[in-house]
C-alpha positions, 0 to 999 in steps of 0.5 A: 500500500503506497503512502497516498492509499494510506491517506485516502484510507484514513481520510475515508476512516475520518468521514465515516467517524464523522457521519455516524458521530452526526447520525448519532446526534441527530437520533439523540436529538429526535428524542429530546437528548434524554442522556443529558438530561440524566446522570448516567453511571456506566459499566463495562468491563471483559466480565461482570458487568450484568452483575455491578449494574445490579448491585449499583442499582440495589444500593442506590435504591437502599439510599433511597434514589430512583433507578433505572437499569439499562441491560440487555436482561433488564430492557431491550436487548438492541439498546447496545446498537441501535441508537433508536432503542437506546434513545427510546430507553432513556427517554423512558427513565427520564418520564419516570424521574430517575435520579440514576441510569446504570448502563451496562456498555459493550464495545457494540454500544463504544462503536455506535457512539451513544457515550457521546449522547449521554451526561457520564456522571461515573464511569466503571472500569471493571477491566482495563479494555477497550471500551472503559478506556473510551469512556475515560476519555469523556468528561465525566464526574468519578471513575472506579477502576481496578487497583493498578489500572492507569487513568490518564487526564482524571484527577487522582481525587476523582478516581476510586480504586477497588480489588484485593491489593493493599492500595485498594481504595475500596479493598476486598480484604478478607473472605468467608466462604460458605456452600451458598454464599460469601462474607467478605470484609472490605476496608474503605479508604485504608481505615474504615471496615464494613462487613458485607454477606451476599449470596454471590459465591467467590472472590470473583464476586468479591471484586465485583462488590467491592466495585458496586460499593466504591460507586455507592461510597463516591455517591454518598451511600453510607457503609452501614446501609452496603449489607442489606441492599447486597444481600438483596441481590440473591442471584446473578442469571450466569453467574456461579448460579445454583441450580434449583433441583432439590430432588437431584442428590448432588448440586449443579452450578451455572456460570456463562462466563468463558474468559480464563480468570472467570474460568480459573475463579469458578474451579477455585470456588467450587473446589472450596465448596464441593462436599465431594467430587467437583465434575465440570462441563466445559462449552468452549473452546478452549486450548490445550495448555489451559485445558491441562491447567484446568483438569488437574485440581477438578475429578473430572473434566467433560468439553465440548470440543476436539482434544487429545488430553488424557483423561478428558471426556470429548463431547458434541455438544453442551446437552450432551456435556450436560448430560454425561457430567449429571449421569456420573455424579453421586450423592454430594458431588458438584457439577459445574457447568461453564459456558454460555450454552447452559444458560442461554434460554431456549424457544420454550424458555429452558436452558440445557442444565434445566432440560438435563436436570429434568426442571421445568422453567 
């Protein structure tokens, strides 16, 4: 490619930028610029993301403010890209006079610049990934972000920083883990400590509350109301979620999500958990190193995909993965299955792990 194509590519890149950045304003304003008009906290991150807009929503609510959530769960799914729908959505909590929108955001909904359209009152980073690092670059009133993650052009006392590291502004310093639930204490700021109980399993989970809580610390929620708007969120769809199969003798655990450190906080819990064996059901791909990496702490390992490891049961399908990790468990054991294929909801409304488990949805 000569220099002059060069040009003409990134000329051609700059007037596309260009349309949809006014094709997105003119949308926005059709709908009387609702994002203006309200104070948006905005989530995103490689995973947990469902999860925060939850617990974000429940403590402000604990506070006594008017929320509105903006997910693909809680509203419609198009909002991430499709500037109508997403117009239409904030038009909607502005008629109902909400003091916050929590949003959770993609990099479908970055790409589709509906971020330009809305008043960014905090951004949360849950990782350090494309789509937190647009976000920071808007004008905007607080950032919570990972201990150790780089903020550039926000003032330091603007930034609140969550996770297990002593730095950690709002930190996740110990936990308790039970069969159905966690007690996690969190030191605020390096002085004050609050203790948390959530029916979310894990540390993974932890650092999750410890996010939903330095947003609710920066907008004025006290500590001593953090309990019991966390304990209201009883469960998370896809996030290490026990099955309801009290007629079955061993215990099943959902969790969509696939990325490693997801993967690898997921076998840790349910070997902290497991009475007995932990059986694990795999619907990804997956490579081979990670696999062995996988297999070695778990008593049997089930995946849907190709591989010549030793002592792995190879699969079709996530029915079929389901089906196999259920038939070989005994009384007590644990069966996790990863990936989004158990938990996606079919035309009747089941997902695999209930047809396998013989639930009506």
């Amino acid at each position: 490619m000569t220099e002059s194509d060069v040009g003409r590519s990134q000329q051609s890149s700059g007037a596309k930028t260009k349309y949809r950045r006014a094709l997105t304003s003119l949308v926005a304003l059709r709908h009387g610029r609702p994002g203006s008009k309200l104070r948006c906290i905005v989530v995103a991150g490689d995973y947990g993301t469902g999860t925060v807009v939850r617990l974000i929503a429940e403590l402000l609510s604990e506070a006594g403010k008017d929320v509105v959530e903006i997910t693909p769960e809680s509203s419609d799914a198009r909002y991430q890209h499709d500037m109508r729908v997403f117009q239409r959505e904030l038009a909607e909590a502005q008629m109902a006079k909400a003091h916050y929108v929590v949003i959770e955001v993609t990099q479908s909904f970055i790409n589709m610049m509906a971020h330009m359209t809305i008043r960014l009152d905090t951004v949360v980073a849950l990782t350090d990934c494309p789509a937190a690092r647009e976000l920071i670059k808007q004008p905007l009133k607080h950032v919570v972000a990972p201990c150790g993650m780089e903020v550039p052009g926000v003032e330091v006392h603007n930034v609140m920083t969550f996770g297990r590291d002593e730095q950690a502004d709002m930190r996740a310093q110990q936990l308790k883990q039970y069969r159905k639930g966690t007690e996690v204490t969190y030191s605020i700021d390096q002085h004050d400590e609050v203790m948390v109980a959530t029916h979310l399993l894990g540390w993974r989970n932890a650092g999750l509350v410890a996010a939903a809580l330095a947003v609710a610390y920066v907008l004025g929620v006290k500590p001593e109301d953090f309990g019991e708007a966390v304990a209201n969120v009883e469960s998370i769809p896809g996030n290490l979620q026990y099955l309801d199969a009290p007629h079955l003798a061993f215990s099943v655990i959902t969790d969509s999500g696939m990325t490693p450190v997801v993967i690898e906080n997921s076998l840790e819990t349910a070997r902290a958990i497991a009475r007995r064996r932990v059986i694990v059901g795999l619907a990804a791909s997956v490579d081979n190193e990670r696999l062995a990496q996988y297999k070695k702490d778990i008593d049997r390992l089930i995946y849907v995909g190709e591989t010549d490891l030793a002592g792995v049961t190879r699969v079709h399908d996530a029915d079929e993965a389901a089906l196999v990790a259920m038939r070989a468990a005994k009384q007590d054991d644990l069966v996790l299955l990863l990936g989004s294929a158990f938990v996606e909801r079919d035309a009747d409304g089941h997902t695999v792990a209930e047809r396998m488990a013989g639930i009506d949805a």
